[in-house]
N, C-alpha and C positions, 0 to 999 in steps of 0.2 A: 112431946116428941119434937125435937130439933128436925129443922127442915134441913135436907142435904145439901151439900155446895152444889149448884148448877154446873154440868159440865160444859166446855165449852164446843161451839158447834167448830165441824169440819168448815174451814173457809177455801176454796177456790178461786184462784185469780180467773177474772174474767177476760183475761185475755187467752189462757188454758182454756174456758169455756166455747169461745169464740173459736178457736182450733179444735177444737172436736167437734162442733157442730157443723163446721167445713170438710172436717174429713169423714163424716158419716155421707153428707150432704153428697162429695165427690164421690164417695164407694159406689152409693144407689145411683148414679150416675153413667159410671163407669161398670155397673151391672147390666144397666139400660142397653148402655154402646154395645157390647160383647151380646146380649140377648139377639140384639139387633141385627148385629154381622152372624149371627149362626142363622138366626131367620135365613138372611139373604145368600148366604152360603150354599142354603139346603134347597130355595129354589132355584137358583142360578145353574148347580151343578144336574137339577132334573127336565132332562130338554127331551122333548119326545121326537124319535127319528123318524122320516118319510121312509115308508115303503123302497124307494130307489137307493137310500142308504145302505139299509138290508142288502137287497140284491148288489150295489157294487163292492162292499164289506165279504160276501159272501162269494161273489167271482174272484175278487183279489187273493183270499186266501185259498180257492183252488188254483188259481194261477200259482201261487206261492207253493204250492205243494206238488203240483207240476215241475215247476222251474228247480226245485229242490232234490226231486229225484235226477232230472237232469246232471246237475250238477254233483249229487253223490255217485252218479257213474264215471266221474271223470279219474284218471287213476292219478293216483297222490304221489306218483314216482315223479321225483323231478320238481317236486312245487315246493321244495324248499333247499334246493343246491346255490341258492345266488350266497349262501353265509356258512362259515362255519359254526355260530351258534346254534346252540343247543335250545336256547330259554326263548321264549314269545312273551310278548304283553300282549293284549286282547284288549279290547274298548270296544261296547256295544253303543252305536252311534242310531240305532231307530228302530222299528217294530214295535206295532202296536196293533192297529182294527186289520190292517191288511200283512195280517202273520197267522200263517195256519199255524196250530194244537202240535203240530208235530216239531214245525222249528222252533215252537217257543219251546220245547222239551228239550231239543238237541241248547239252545240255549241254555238251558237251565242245568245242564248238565256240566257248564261252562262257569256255573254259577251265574251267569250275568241274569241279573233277575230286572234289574234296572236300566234302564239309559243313560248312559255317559256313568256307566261303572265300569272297572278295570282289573284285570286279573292276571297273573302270572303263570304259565302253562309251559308243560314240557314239548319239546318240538318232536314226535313221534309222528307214527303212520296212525293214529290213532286219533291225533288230536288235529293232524290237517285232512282227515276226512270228515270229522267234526265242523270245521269250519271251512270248508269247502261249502255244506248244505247250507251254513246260515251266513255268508260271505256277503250277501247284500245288506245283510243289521248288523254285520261289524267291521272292526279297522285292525289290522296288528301288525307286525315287526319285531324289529331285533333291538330289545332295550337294550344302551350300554350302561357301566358301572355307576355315571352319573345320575343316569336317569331312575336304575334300582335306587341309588341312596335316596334320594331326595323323593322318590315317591314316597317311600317306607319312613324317613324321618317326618314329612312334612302331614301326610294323610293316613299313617299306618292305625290300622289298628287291630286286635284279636281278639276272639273269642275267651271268655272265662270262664267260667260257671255259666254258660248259656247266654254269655252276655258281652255285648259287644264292647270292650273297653279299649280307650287309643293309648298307643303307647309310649306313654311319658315317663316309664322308667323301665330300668333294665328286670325289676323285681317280678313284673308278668313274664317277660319270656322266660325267665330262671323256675317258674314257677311251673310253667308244661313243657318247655321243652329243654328242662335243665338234664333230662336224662338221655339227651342226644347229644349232650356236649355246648347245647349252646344254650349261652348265659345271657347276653347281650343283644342289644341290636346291630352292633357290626357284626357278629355270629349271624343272623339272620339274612344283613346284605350278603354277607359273605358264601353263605348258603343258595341262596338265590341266583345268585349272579354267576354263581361257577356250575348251578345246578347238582350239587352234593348226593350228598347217600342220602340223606335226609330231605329230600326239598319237598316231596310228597308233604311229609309230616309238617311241615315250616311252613308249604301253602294253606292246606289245611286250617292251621292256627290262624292266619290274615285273613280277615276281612277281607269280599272285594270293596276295593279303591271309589270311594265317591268323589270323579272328577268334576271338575267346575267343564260348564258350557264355555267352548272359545267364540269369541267374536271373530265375526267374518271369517268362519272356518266351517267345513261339511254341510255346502253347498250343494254337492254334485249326487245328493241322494244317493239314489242306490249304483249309481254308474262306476265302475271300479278304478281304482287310483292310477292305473298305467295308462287309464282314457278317460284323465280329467276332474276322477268321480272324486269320492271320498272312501269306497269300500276297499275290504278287500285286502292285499299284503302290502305294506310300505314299504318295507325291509327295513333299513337303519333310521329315513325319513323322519318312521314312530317318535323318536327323541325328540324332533319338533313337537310336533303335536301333543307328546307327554307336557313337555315345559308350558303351555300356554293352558294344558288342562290343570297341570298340577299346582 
């Protein structure tokens, strides 16, 4: 019986070898690091609160709830005659341990679910009694056309199938709100800005706005903007404070 030809073995440059033995060596490494920072993540973020904590968390948000009814008795007649627009922007600039249950609700009704989020609102008796009660955790005014475009081109985005997608083509808005007429995103500024038959449906679809934090800006806590503060109505002002968030 004839012996077989030997075949020949697989060869490997060892310099191949040498790189994969570094990049296994880096992976378990770079396993280590990430294990490491979730460790120190999880106790860093677990910090046990003093008793006086409690108690001034817990006065604050009855003060909060206090000052809230106050301010929903004030009548909404008149607190928005300095403009003839129609449209608001909204920016939720604080609230957090010292916000009663009820203005995070009236908030959230606003959608502002976040801090230094942004949302487009109709100017009714309805929505500045709204923000009359949570006037100390927001900012708003009278966005102009500029400020519409460039929020919606630069940060826009909309819901899809449940799902938040930004809008870098015109194919999403065609897509839900092709049977209102609008195809586009100038249909959208355009809807926005003049407050259309549609803007209900056109908010809806946007996301609120995730603004950037400005530097050296909303200082003035809860103090309101006609005395220094940062809360409260700006009126046209908004357009600043849009551009340096946006």
């Amino acid at each position: 019986m004839a012996d077989g030809v030997p075949q020949p073995l697989n060869y490997i440059p060892e310099v191949i070898l040498k790189k994969r033995k570094n990049n296994e060596e880096w992976a378990i490494r770079r396993k280590l690091q990430l294990e490491q920072k979730v460790r120190k993540l999880k106790s860093d973020s677990f910090v046990i609160k003093k008793p006086e904590q409690f108690i001034r968390e817990y006065r604050d948000k009855e003060m909060d709830l206090v000052q809230m009814k106050q301010r929903g008795k004030r009548r909404a007649k008149g607190a928005l005659t300095t403009s003839d627009s129609k449209l608001l922007f909204v920016i939720r600039i604080g609230g957090k341990s010292d916000m009663h249950p009820r203005t995070r609700k009236a908030l959230y009704s606003l959608r502002l679910r976040k801090i230094f989020s942004g949302v487009f609102v109709k100017a009714n008796e309805r929505t500045v009694e709204i923000l009359q009660k949570v006037e100390p955790f927001v900012t708003y005014g009278y966005p102009n056309l500029k400020s519409v475009k460039d929020l919606i081109y630069k940060k826009g985005s909309g819901k899809s199938d449940n799902q938040r997608v930004p809008l870098t083509s015109n194919d999403i808005v065609e897509q839900t709100l092709g049977q209102y007429g609008i195809i586009c995103l100038e249909d959208v500024v355009r809807e926005i800005a003049s407050v259309g038959p549609h803007f209900k449906e056109v908010t809806c679809f946007l996301c609120p706005f995730a603004l950037t934090k400005p530097e050296k800006a909303l200082q003035g806590k809860k103090k309101r903007y006609n005395d220094g503060g940062d809360s409260g109505n700006r009126e046209d002002h908004i357009n600043e404070l849009i551009s340096k968030m946006n």
